[in-house]
N, C-alpha and C positions, 0 to 999 in steps of 0.2 A: 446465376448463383453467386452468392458475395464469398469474399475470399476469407481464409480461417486467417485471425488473429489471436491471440495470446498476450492478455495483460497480466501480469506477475506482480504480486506482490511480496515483499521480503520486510523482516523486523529486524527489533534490534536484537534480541537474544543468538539473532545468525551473522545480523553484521559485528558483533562482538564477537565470534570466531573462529581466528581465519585461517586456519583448518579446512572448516564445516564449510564457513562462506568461496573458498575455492572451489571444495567440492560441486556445491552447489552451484558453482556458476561454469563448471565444467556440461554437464547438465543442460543446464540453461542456453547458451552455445551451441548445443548440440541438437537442439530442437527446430527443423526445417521450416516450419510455416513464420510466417510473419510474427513480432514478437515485441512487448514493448517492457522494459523494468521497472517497478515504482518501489523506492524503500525508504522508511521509516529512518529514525535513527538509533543510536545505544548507550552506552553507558559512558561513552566519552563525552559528551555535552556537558554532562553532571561532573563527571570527573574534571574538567577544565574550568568549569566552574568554583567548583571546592578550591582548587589549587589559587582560582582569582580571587577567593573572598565572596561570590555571590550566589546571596542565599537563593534557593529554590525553594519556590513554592506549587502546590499541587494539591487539588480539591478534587476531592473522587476521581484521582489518580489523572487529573488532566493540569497541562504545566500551564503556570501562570508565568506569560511573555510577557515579562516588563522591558523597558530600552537593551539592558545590560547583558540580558538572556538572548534577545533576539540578535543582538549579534555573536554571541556564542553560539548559538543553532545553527545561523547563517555558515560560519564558518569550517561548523563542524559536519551540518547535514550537506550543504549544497557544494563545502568546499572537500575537506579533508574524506568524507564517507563518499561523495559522489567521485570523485576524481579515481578515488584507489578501486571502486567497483568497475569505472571505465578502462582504467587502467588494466587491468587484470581480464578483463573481456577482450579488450585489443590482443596481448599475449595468448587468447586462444580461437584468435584469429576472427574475432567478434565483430562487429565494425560498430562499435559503440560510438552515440555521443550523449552528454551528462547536460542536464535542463535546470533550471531550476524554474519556478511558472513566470517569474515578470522575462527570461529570456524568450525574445520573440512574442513577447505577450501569449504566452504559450495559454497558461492557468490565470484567471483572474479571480480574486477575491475580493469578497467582503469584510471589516473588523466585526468579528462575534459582538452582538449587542445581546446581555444577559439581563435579566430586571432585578438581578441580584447580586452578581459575580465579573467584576472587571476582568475579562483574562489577558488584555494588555494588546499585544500586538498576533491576537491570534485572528486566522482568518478562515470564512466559511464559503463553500465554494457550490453551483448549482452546475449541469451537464452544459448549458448554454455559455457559461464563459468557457469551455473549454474551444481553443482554436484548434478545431479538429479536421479542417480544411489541409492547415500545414503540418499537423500530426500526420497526417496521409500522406502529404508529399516527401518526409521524410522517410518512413517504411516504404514509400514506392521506391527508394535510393537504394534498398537494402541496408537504410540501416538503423540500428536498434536504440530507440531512443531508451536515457533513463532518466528517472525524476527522483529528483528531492522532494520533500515537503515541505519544503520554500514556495510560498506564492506571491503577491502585490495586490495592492487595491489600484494602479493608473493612478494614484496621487503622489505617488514617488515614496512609498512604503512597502514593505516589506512585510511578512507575515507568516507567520508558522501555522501549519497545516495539518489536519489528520492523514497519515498518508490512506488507511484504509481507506478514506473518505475522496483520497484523491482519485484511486483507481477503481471505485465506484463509478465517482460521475465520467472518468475516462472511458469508462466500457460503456457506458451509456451513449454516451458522447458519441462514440466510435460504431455503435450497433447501427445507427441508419447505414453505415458503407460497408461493413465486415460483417463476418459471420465470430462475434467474442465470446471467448471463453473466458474467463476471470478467473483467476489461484493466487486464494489467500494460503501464501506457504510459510507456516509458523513451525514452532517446537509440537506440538501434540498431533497425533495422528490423525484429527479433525473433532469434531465437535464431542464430551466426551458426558456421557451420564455421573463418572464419577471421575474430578479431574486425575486422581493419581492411582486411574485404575489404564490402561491406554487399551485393554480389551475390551471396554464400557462404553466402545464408539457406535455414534450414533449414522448411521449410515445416509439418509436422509430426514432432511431440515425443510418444512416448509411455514409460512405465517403462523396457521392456529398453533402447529407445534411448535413451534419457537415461546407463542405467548404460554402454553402451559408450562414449559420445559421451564420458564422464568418465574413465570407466576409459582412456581414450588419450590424453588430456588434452588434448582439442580444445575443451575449455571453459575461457570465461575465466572465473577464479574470482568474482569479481564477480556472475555470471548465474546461480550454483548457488541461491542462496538463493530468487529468484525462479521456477526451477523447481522445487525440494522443495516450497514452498508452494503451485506453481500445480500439480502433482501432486498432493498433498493435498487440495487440493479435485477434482477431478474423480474422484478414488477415492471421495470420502463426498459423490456424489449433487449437485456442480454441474453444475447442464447443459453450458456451453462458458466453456472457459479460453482465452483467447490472449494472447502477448506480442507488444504491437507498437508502432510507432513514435509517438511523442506527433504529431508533424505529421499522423499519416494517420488521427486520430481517427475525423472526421468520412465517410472515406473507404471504414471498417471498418464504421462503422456503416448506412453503407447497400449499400456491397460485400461485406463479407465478405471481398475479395482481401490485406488486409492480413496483413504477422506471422507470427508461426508457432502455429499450433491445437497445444494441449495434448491427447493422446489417452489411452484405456484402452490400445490394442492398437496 
């Protein structure tokens, strides 16, 4: 029988605040099985940005990494937001340590090739570059790895990442040896018929419904990206996906009542 593991996902609208993000990683810590962090970044990136003078650009809401950007995400995702979530996990006696993918050749990447849209220094990742050999020997130490969405291509480059996308192929990755569960934990209470309704939750998500649910455009564009990835995993052999609300972490993890379950069928 494989052992339960736990890949987490967190955004920016929690790591932007940190209040909610304490709470949340109170929580987090307090969760016994195996466990691994993946988060996104927030509003600091853009913010530090403004302040330098460089414009941001964004094509159906995805950032175009030019030089100037990638090292503002570098410093903001893998340095400033990774360090203070490891930080704050140690203070609750957490035994964190903060990754970014070229550390340890952990996550390898590709540069995105578009037939239309340079996105600059962004990078696209499959389950096979993940070194999931040493991801295991770290959890066997007890202890909790977290990721940036900083990756490398092995040519001495750098690249910004989806994180949903990261902890997709992670849980992929990691299902030959673990028994993965995967939580997408954002602001809404999981996948929602009408975005600003939060009792209009849709309980379960499986392919055909997801394509009607879009094909009629009951989806806010924003939530597509976090279901193709969380689809993805449960098609290549993760045991259970769910999208649910960052407050009801703790609530999922011993209920089960939270979010809406990702399905085959």
């Amino acid at each position: 029988m494989k052992q339960k593991i736990y890949i987490i996902k967190i955004g920016g609208a929690l790591i932007d605040d940190e209040k909610l993000l304490n709470e949340f990683l109170v929580q987090f810590s307090e969760i016994k099985e195996k466990k691994i962090l993946i988060h996104g970044g927030g509003k600091l990136a853009t913010t530090l940005a403004d302040k330098l003078g460089i414009t941001q650009q964004l094509i159906n809401g995805r950032r175009i990494t030019d030089k100037d950007t990638l090292d503002i995400v570098t410093m903001v995702y893998a340095g400033r937001i990774n360090k203070n979530i490891v930080a704050k996990l140690q203070q609750k006696n957490c035994n964190a340590i903060g990754f970014s993918g070229a550390d340890a050749n952990i996550i390898q990447a590709e540069k995105r090739i578009h037939p239309e849209i340079d996105f600059g220094f962004v990078g696209d990742i499959n389950p096979q570059s993940i070194n999931k050999k040493l991801v295991s020997e770290l959890v066997s130490l007890n202890l909790i790895p977290v990721f940036s969405a900083i990756t490398h291509d092995k040519k001495g480059n750098l690249l910004n990442t989806n994180a949903d996308t990261i902890a997709s192929v992670m849980a992929q990755a990691l299902s030959e040896m673990y028994d993965v569960e995967l939580l997408y934990c954002f602001d809404k209470e999981g996948v929602l018929e009408d975005v600003d309704d939060p009792d209009s939750i849709i309980k379960n998500v499986s392919e055909k419904s997801f394509s009607i649910l879009k094909e009629t455009g009951k989806l806010h564009k924003g939530i597509l990206p976090k279901l193709e990835n969380a689809l993805a995993a449960i098609k290549n052999n993760v045991n259970k996906v769910f999208l649910i609300k960052e407050t009801e972490l703790k609530n999922h993890i011993e209920n089960h009542h939270a979010g809406t379950e990702i399905c085959l069928s």
